[in-house]
PANU-361704 format. One line per 10 residues: their letters; for each residue x negated, y, z of C-alpha. Coordinates in steps of 0.25 Angstrom, whole numbers, plus 5000, padded with zeros to 4 digits. Each point is the difference from the previous one (the first is absolute). Layout:
N
a) X:Y:Z; ... .
//
This chain:
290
xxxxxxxxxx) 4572:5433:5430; 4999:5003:4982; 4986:4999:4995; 4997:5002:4986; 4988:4993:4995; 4997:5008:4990; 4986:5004:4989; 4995:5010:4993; 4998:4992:4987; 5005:4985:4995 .
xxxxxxxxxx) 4991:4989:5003; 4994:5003:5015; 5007:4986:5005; 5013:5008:5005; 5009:4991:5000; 4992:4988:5004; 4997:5009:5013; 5016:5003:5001; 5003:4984:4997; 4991:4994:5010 .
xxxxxxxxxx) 5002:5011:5011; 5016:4996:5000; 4997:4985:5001; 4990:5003:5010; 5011:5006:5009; 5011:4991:4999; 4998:4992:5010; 5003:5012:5011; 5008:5009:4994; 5010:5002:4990 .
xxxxxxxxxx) 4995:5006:4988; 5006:5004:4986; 4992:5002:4988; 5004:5009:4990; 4993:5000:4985; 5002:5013:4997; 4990:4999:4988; 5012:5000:4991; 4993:5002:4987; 4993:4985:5004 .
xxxxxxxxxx) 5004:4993:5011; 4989:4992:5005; 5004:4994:5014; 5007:4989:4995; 4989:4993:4993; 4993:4998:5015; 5012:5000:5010; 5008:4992:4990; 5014:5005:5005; 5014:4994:4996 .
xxxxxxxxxx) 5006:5012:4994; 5014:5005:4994; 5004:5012:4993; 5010:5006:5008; 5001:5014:4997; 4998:5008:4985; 4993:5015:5002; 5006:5011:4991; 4998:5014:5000; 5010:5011:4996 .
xxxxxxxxxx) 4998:5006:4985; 5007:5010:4993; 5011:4999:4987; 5006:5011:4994; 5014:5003:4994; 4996:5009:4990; 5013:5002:4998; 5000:5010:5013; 4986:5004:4998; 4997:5014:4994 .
xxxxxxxxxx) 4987:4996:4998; 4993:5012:5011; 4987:4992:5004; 5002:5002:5013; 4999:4985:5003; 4987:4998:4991; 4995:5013:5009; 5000:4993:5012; 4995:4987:4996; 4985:4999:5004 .
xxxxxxxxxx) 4998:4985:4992; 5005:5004:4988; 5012:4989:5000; 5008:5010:4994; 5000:5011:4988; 5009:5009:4992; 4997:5003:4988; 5011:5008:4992; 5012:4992:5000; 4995:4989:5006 .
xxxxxxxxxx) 4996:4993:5013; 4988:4990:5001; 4999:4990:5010; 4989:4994:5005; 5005:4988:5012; 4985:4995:5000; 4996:5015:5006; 5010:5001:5008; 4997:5000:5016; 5014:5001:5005 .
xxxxxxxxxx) 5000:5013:5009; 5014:5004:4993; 4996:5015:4998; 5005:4999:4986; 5015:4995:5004; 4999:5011:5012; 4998:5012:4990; 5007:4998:4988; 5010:5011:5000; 5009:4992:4991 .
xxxxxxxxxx) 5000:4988:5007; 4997:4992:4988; 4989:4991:5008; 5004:4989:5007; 4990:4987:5006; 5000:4985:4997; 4993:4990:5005; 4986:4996:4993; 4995:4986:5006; 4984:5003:5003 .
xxxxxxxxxx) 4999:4987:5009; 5002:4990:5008; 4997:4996:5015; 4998:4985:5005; 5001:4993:5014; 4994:4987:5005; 4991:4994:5011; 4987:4993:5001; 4994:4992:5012; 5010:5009:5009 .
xxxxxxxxxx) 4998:5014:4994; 5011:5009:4993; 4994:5004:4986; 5006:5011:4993; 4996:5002:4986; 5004:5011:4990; 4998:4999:4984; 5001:5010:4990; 5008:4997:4988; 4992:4999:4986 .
xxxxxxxxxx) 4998:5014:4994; 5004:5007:5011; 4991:5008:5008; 5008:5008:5012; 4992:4990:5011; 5003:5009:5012; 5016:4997:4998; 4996:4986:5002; 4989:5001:5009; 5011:5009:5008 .
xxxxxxxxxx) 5011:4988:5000; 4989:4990:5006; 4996:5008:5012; 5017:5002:5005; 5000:4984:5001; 4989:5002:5010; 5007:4994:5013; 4997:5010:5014; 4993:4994:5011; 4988:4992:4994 .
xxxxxxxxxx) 4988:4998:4993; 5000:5006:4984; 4990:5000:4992; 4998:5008:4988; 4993:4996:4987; 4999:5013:4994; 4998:5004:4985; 4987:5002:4996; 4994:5014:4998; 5006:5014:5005 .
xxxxxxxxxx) 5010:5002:4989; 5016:5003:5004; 5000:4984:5003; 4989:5001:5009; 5008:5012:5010; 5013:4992:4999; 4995:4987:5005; 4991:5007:5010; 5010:5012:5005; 5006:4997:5013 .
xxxxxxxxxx) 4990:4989:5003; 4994:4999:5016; 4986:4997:4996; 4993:4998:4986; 4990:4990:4997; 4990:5004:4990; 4994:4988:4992; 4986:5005:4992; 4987:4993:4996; 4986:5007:5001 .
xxxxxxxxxx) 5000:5005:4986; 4997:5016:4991; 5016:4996:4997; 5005:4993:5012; 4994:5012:5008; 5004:5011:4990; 5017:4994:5001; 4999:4998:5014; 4997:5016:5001; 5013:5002:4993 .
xxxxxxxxxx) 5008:4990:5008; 4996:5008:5012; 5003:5011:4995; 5014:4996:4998; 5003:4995:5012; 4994:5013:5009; 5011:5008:4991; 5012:4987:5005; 4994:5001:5015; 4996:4985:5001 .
xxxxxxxxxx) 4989:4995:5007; 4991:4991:4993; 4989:4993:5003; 4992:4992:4989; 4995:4984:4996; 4988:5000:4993; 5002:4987:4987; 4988:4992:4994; 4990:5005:5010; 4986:4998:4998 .
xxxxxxxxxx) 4994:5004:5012; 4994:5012:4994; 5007:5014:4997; 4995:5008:4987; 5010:5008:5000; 5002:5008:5010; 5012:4993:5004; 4999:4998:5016; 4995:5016:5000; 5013:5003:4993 .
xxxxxxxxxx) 5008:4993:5012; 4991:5006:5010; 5002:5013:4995; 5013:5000:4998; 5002:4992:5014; 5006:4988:4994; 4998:4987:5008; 4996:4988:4992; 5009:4989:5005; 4993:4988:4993 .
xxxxxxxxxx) 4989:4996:4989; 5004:4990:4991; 4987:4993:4995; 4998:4997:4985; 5001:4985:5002; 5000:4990:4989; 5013:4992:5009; 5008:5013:5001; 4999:5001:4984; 5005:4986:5000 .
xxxxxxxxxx) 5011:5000:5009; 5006:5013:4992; 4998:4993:4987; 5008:4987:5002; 5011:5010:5008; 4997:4992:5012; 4999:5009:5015; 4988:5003:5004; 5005:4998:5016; 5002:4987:4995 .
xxxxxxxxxx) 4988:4997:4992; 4991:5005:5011; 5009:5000:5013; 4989:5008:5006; 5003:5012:4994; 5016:5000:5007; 4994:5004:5013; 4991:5011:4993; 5014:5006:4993; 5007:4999:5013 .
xxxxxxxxxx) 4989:5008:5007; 5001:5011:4989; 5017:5000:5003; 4995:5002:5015; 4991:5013:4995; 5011:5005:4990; 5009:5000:5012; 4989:5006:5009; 4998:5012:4992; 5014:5002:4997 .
xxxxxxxxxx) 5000:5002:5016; 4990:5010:4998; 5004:5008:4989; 5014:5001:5007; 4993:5005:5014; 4994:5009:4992; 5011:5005:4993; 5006:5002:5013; 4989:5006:5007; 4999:5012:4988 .
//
């Protein structure tokens, strides 16, 4: 089963969650963690894992012989991000723009357009305490995350347990991380902006089809929001309350594991895993029954 832990905004405690959830399954299944929060990986400063760069990420960007080129703009046309622009005699490039889909090469009735390979990344394997971490970087300056966040996810072994930590937010990152997934966790705290980006989150995850179900960060005991009526409203279950505890903060701030810190709190993430995979049971009866 591949759940993505995943928010609507930066700072809800979604990594924590994802850290702590993997360590607290370890010891009965076999589970891979995946930092697909490419921009800053995170997981390492609380998992500690032992890892090496084994693989560089590039995508395809164009060059041009303008010797062959008669200068038509179709390729400029077709391109969507602007990475490339005839203007008279010549062709600009733009690599940084670029997103790779080829259409360029593919339409240039001259065949002046051909691809090289432009290094956006890297991905790096390791273990900690018995679980396979997968981490993916972006390279400085480069900002094509999916490419990278698409080279974690084909490492992810079949037959066991993967958790996700998803990009924050609901930009292309976000759906890359998230597409595919069994079952998405949505970290949010009870907030005007923790409730207002959670709406957006679910919002992108009814257009992928993936069932969700949320945690509720820092709580206080008391909703102002509206934030449990959201989840009601939009039948969401809320799989656990995370309270605003002065130990919690702690443990985050020295990088140290919360299941470690307070051991209680292992079984609590081990009976949320046991409702995740309850209501995947259910969405999929569902499903079936329709």
């Amino acid at each position: 089963m591949i759940v993505a832990v995943a928010s609507g905004k930066g700072g809800t405690g979604k990594t924590t969650l994802a850290s702590n959830l993997a360590w607290s399954l370890k010891e009965t299944k076999k589970v891979q963690v995946l930092d697909c929060d490419v921009d800053e990986p995170n997981l390492h400063l609380f998992l500690n894992p032992d890892l090496k760069v084994n693989e560089t990420v590039s995508i395809k960007v164009p060059t041009v012989n303008e010797s062959r080129c008669d200068y038509c703009g179709k390729c400029a046309d077709i391109c969507q991000y602007g990475a490339i622009t005839v203007l008279g005699k010549q062709v600009l490039l733009f690599p940084e723009l670029c997103h790779g889909c080829g259409g360029c090469t593919l339409l240039c009735p001259q065949k002046a357009i051909s691809e090289i390979d432009k290094p956006v990344g890297e991905i790096e394997t390791g273990t900690a305490g018995g679980l396979a971490v997968v981490q993916g970087r972006m390279a400085v300056g480069e900002v094509m995350a999916p490419a990278v966040i698409k080279g974690v996810k084909e490492k992810i072994k079949p037959l066991g347990t993967v958790i996700i930590d998803a990009p924050p937010g609901t930009s292309c990152s976000a759906v890359a991380a998230c597409t595919g997934v069994d079952y998405c966790i949505l970290v949010t705290e009870p907030t005007p902006f923790g409730l207002h980006d959670l709406k957006l989150a679910v919002d992108m995850l009814e257009k992928l089809e993936v069932p969700r179900g949320v945690v509720i960060n820092r709580w206080t005991g008391v909703d102002l929001v509206g934030l449990e009526a959201y989840c009601k409203e939009k039948e969401i279950p809320i799989l656990l309350r995370i309270p605003f505890d002065r130990r919690i903060a702690q443990a985050y701030a020295q990088g140290r594991l919360l299941v470690e810190v307070l051991p209680e709190w292992q079984s609590r993430l081990q009976r949320l895993w046991e409702s995740v995979e309850g209501g995947l049971c259910s969405e999929r009866t569902c499903s079936n029954q329709r």
